[in-house]
C-alpha positions as CSV (number, residue, x, y, z in Angstrom):
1,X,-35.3,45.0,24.4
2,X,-35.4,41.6,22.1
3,X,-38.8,39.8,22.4
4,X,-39.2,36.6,23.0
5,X,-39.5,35.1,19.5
6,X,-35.8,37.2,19.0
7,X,-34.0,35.6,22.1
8,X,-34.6,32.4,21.3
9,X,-33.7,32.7,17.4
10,X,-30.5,34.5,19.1
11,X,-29.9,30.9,21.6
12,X,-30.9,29.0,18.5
13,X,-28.3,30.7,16.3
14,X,-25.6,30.5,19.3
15,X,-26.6,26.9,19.4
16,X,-25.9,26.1,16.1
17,X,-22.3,27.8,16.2
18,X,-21.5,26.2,19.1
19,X,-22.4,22.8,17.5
20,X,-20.7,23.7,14.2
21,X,-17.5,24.7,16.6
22,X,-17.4,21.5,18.5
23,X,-18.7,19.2,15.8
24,X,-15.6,20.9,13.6
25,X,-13.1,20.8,16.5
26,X,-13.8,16.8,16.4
27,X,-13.9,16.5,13.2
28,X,-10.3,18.2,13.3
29,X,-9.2,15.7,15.6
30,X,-9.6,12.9,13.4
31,X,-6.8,12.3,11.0
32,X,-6.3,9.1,9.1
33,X,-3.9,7.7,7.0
34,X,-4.4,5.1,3.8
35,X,-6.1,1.9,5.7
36,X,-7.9,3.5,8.7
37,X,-11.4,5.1,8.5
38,X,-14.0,6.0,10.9
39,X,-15.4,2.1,11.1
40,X,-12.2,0.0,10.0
41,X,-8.9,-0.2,10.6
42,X,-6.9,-2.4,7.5
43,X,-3.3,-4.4,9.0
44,X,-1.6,-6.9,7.3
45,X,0.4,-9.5,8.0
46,X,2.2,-12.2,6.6
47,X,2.9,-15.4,8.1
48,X,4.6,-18.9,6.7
49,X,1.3,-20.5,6.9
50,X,3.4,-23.4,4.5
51,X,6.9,-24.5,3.9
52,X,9.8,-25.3,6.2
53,X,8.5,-22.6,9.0
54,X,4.9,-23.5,9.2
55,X,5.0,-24.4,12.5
56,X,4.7,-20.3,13.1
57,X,1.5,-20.0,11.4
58,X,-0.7,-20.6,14.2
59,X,1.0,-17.1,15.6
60,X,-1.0,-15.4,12.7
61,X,-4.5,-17.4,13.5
62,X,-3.6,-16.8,17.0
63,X,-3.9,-12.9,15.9
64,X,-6.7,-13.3,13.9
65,X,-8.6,-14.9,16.7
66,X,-7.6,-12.0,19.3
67,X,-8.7,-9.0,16.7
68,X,-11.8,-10.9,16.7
69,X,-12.6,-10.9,20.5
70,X,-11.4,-7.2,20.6
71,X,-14.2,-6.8,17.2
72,X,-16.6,-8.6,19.1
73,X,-16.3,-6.2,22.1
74,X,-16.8,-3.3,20.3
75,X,-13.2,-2.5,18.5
76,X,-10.9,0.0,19.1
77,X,-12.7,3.3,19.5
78,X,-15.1,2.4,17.6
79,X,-13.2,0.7,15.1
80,X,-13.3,-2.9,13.8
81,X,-9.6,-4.1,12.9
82,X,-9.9,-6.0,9.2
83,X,-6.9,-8.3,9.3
84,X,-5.1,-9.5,6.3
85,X,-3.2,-12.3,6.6
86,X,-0.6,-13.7,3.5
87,X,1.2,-17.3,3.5
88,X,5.0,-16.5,1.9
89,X,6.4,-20.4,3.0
90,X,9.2,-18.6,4.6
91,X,10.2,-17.3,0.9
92,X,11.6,-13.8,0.9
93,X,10.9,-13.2,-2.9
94,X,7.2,-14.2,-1.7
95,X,7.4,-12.4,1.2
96,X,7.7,-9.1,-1.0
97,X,5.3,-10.3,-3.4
98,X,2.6,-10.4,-0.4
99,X,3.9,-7.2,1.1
100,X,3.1,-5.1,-2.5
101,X,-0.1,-6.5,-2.5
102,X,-1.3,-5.4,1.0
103,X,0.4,-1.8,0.8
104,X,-0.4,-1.2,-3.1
105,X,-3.3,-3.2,-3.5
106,X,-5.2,-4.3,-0.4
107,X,-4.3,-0.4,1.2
108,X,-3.6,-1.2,5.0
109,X,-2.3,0.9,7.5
110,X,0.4,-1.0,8.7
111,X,2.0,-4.7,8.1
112,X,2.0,-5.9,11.7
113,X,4.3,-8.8,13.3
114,X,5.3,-10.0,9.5
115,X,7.9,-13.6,10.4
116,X,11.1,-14.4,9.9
117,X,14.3,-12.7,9.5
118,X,14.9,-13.8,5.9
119,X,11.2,-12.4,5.0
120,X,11.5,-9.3,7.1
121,X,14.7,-8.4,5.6
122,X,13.4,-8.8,2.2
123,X,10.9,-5.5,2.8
124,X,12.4,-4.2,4.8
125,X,13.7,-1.0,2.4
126,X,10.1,-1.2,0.4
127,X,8.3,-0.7,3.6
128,X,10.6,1.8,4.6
129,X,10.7,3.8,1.1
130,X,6.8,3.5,1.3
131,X,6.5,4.8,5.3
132,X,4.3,1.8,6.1
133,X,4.9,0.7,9.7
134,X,6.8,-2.9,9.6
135,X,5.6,-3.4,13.0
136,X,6.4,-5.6,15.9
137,X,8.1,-7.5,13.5
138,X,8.6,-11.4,14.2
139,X,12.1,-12.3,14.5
140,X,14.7,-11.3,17.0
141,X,17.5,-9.9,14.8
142,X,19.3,-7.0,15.9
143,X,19.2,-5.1,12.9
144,X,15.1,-4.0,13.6
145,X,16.4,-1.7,16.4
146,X,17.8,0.9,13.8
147,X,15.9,4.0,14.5
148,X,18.3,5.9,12.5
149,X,18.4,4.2,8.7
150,X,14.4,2.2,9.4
151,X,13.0,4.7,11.5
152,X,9.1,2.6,9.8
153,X,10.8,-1.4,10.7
154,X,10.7,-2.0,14.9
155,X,11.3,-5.5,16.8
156,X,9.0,-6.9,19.5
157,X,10.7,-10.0,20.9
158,X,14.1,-10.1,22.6
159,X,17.1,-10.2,20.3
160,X,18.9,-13.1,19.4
161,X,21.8,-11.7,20.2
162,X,20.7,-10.7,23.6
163,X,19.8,-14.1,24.2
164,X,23.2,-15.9,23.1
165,X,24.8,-13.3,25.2
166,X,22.6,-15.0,28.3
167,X,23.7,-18.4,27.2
168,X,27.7,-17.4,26.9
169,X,27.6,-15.8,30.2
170,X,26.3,-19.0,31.3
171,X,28.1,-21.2,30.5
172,X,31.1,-19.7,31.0
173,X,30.4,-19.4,34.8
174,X,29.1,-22.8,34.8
175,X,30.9,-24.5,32.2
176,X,34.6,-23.0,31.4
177,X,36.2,-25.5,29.6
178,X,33.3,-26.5,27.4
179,X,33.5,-27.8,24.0
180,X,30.7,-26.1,22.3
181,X,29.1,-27.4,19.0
182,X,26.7,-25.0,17.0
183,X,23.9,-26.2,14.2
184,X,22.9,-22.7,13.0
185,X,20.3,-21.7,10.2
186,X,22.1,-20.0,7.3
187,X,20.3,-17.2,6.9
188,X,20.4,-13.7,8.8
189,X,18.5,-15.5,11.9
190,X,21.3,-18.2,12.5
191,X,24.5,-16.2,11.6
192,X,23.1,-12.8,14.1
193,X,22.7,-15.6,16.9
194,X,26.3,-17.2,16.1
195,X,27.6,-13.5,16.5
196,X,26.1,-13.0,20.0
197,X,27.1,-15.7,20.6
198,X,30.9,-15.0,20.1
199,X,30.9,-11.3,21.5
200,X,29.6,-13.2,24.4
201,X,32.6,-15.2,24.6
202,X,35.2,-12.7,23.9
203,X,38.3,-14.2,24.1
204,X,36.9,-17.3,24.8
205,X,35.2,-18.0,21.5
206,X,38.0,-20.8,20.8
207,X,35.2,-22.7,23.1
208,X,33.4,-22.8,20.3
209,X,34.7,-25.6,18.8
210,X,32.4,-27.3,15.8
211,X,29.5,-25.2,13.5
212,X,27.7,-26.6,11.1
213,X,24.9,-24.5,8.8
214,X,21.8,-25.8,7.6
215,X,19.3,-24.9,4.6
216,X,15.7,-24.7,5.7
217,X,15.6,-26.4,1.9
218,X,17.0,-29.7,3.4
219,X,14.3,-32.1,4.6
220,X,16.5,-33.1,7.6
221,X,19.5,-32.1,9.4
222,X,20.6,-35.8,10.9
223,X,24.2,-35.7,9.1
224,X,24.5,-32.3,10.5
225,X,24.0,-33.9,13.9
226,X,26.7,-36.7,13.2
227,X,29.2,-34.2,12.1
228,X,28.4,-32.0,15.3
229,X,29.0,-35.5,17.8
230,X,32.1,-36.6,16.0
231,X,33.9,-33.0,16.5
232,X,33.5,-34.4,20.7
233,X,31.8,-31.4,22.0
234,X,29.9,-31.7,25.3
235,X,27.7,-28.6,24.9
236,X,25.3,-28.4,21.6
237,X,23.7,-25.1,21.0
238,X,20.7,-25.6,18.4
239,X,20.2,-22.2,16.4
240,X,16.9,-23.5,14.9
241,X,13.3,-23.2,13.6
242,X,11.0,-25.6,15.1
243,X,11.0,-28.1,12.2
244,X,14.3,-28.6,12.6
245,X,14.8,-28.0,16.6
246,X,12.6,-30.9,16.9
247,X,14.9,-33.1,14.3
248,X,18.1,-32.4,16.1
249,X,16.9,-33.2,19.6
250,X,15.3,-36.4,18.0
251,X,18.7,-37.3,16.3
252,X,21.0,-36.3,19.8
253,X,18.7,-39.0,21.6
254,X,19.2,-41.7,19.0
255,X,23.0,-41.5,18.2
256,X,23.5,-41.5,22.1
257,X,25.2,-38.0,21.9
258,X,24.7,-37.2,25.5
259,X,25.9,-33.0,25.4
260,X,24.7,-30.1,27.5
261,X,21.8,-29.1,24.8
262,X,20.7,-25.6,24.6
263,X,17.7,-24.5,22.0
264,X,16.7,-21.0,21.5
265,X,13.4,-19.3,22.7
266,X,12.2,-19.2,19.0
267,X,12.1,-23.3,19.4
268,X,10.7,-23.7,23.2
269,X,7.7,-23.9,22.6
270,X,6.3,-27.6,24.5
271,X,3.5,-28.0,21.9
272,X,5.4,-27.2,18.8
273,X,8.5,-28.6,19.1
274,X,9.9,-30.8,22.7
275,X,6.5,-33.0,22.3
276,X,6.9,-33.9,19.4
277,X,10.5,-34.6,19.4
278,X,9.8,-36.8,22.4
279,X,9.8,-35.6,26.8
280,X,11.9,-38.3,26.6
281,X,14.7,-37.2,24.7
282,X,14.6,-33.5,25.7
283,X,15.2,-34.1,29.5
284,X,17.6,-31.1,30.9
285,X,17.7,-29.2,27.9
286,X,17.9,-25.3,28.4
287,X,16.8,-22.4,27.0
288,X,15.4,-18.8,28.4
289,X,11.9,-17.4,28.3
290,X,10.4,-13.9,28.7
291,X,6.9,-15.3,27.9
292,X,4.8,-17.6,30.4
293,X,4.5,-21.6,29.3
294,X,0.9,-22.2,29.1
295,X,2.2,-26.0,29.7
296,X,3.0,-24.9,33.4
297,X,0.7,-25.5,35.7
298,X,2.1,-22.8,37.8
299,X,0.3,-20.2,35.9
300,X,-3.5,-21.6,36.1
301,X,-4.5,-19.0,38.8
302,X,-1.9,-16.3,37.2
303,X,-4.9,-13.4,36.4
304,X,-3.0,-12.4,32.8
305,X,-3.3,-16.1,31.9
306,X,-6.6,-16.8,33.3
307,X,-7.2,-13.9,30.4
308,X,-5.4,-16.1,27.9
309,X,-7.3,-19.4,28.5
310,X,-10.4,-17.3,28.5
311,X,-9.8,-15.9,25.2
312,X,-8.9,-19.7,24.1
313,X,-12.2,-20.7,25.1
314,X,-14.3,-18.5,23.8
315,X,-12.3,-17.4,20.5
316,X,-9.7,-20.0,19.8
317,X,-10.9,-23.4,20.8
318,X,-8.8,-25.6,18.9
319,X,-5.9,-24.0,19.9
320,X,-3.1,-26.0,21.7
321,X,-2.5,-24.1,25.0
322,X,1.1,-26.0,24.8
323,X,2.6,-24.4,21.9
324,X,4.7,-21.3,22.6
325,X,3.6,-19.5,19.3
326,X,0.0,-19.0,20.3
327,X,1.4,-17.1,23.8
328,X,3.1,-15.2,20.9
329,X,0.8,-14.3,19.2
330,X,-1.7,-13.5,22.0
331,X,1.1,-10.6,23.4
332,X,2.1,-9.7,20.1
333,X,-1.9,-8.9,19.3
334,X,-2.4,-7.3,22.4
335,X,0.3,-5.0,22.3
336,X,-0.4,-3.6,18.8
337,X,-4.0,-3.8,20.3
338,X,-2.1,-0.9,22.9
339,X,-0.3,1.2,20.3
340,X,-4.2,1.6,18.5
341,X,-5.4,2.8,21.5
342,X,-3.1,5.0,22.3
343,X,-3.2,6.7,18.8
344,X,-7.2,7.8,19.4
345,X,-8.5,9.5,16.4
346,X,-5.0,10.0,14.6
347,X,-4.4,7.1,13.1
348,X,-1.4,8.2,10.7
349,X,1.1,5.4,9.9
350,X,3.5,8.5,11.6
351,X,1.4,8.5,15.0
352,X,1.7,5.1,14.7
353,X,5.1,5.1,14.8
354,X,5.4,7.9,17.7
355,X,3.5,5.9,19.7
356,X,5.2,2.5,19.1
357,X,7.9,3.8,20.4
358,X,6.3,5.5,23.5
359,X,5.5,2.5,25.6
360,X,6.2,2.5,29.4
361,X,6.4,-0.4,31.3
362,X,3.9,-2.2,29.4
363,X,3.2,-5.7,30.5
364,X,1.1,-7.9,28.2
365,X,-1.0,-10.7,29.7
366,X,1.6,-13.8,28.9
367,X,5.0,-12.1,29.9
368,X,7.0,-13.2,32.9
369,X,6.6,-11.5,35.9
370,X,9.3,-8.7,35.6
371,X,9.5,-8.5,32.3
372,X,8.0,-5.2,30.8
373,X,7.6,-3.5,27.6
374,X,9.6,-0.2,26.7
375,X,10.3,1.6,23.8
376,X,11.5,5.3,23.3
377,X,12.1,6.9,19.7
378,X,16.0,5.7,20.2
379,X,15.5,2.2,21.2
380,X,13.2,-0.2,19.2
381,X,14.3,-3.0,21.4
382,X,10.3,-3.6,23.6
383,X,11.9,-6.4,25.3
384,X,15.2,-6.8,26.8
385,X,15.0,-9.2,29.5
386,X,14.9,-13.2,29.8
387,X,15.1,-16.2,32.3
388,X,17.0,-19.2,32.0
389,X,14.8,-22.0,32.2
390,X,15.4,-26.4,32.4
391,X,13.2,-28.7,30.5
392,X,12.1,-31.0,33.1
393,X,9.3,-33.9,32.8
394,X,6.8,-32.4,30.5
395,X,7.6,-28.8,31.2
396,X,10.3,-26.2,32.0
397,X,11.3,-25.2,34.9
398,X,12.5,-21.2,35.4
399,X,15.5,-20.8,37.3
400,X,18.1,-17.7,38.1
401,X,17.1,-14.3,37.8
402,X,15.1,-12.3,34.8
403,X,18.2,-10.7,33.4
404,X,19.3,-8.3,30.3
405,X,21.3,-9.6,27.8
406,X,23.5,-6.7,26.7
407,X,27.1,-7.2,26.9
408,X,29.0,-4.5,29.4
409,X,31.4,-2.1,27.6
């Protein structure tokens, strides 16, 4: 028989092991990668905060302003999200200057939602080489659902070719014998959109009957505009950043062109671009959304954007509620916010990854009814689905059905 002193140095001892075991088994569970710790979480970003695109960089204080509230609340198991945020002025050769420094130098986990196609292209094979997550990246080009050859590089936003393949289908139900004139950016942004574009059409791309490129170097694209009229289109398709969206409808108004104008989603936004260019002058124009307008009244008792105006409020007060980029960057934050979460204690940049691209019918606060979030390790592609929508008065109005816009073999 063991005596009293002995049984409880015996429970003592088993105790401890079990502690150790446990305590070990934990400690096991944790796995971390350059940039994450047991108190931080480093992500990068890099926004054109100047230059020709600078209209986008309230999508990166938008972000910085969301990490706060979820820092405020606590963080992400524990963890407080340090955001780094670079201006490149929508320069590629700076947008891979800012990328070395926040994978060599300032060490972060991931580059998160990095803009522009031009930029994103430009690291695209560093970030890659390197196995840093390029994630939810900030453009629509196709080429960021490529699994295969950039299995580190995924998209977030629809494509651009999707959503030209929306507007062809459109107008060729609506408008057959259109004369189409397209003001494109040359870069990879403009020319992937002129290519949906024409698959769209098929053997109807002799509609398109006027292009005209633009540098985001010039300091206006009026004579671009005049060109575009004098070809005698009736349909004007603006492949634009806002700067310049905002410049062509302007210009449309005052030469008395009077066409069928179409901008694309990356240029809706009501704040950033058709106020300023005048409500006006952009009466009837069209476009497609996947994202709610925080300039419709429609959605002040919506509970996902009662969130958003909360958040405003409290964390982003200055904010315009108007412009399009900050609901962009409010479900662009909140989804990487998700792919955290769902990591738990292994935060590798390869769990990262994995679980990017594990996301089932996720549906951020600011999306259109509908519209969901889902990614699988063969499809980078989150969101696939838009609605047509009219600018009327001093907002747009949704019409049609949310559809997909990938063409049909």
């Amino acid at each position: 028989m063991l005596s009293g002193q002995q049984l409880r140095i015996a429970a003592f001892s088993t105790a401890v092991i079990a502690f150790t075991v446990t305590s070990g088994a934990a400690l096991a569970q944790k796995k971390y990668d350059t940039g994450a710790t047991d108190t931080e979480i480093k992500i990068g970003n890099i926004m054109p905060y100047s230059g020709p695109a600078s209209a986008y960089g309230v999508i990166g204080k938008t972000e910085q302003a969301y990490f706060n509230k979820i820092n405020a609340e606590g963080g992400i198991n524990g963890r407080k999200i340090n955001f780094i945020s670079y201006d490149d002025g929508y320069s590629p050769p700076k947008a891979v200057e800012q990328a070395r420094k926040l994978v060599e130098s300032d060490e972060v986990l991931l580059v998160f939602n990095p803009l522009g196609t031009p930029s994103n292209s430009a690291i695209q094979k560093y970030m890659n080489s390197k196995k840093v997550p390029q994630l939810f990246v900030a453009t629509g080009a196709t080429k960021w659902n490529d699994p295969k050859d950039f299995p580190w590089t995924m998209g977030w936003q629809p494509s651009y070719q999707s959503e030209a393949h929306i507007y062809a289908k459109y107008l060729m139900k609506e408008k057959p014998d259109a004369k189409i004139a397209v003001l494109y950016q040359n870069d990879d942004f403009g020319k992937d959109y002129l290519k949906g574009l024409k698959d769209a059409l098929g053997a109807k791309a002799s509609m398109i009957t006027a292009e005209e490129s633009y540098e985001t170097t010039e300091p206006t694209i009026d004579n671009h505009i005049v060109k575009l009229k004098s070809s005698g289109a009736d349909v004007f398709i603006s492949v634009t950043t806002p700067k310049f969206a905002a410049q062509a409808i302007k210009k449309v108004a005052e030469i008395e062109w009077k066409p069928l104008q179409i901008v694309s989603n990356v240029s809706a936004s009501v704040g950033g671009v058709i106020k300023p260019a005048g409500f006006e002058n952009s009466q009837g124009i069209l476009s497609a959304a996947y994202a709610k307008d925080g300039a419709d009244s429609q959605w002040d008792n919506d509970p996902g954007m009662k969130k958003f105006y909360a958040f405003l409020e409290k964390y982003y007060a200055d904010a315009n509620k108007l412009d399009g980029s900050v609901v962009y960057g409010y479900g662009a934050a909140q989804t990487m916010v998700k792919v955290i979460q769902m990591c738990g204690d292994n935060l590798t940049r390869e769990n990262i990854m994995k679980q990017a691209a594990n996301l089932k019918d996720f549906t951020p606060d600011t999306l259109l009814p509908g519209v969901k979030i889902n990614t699988s390790a063969t499809d980078f592609a989150p969101i696939e689905q838009l609605q047509m929508m009219r600018f009327k008065g001093e907002k747009w109005d949704l019409f049609g059905d949310i559809i997909s816009g990938e063409l049909s073999n």
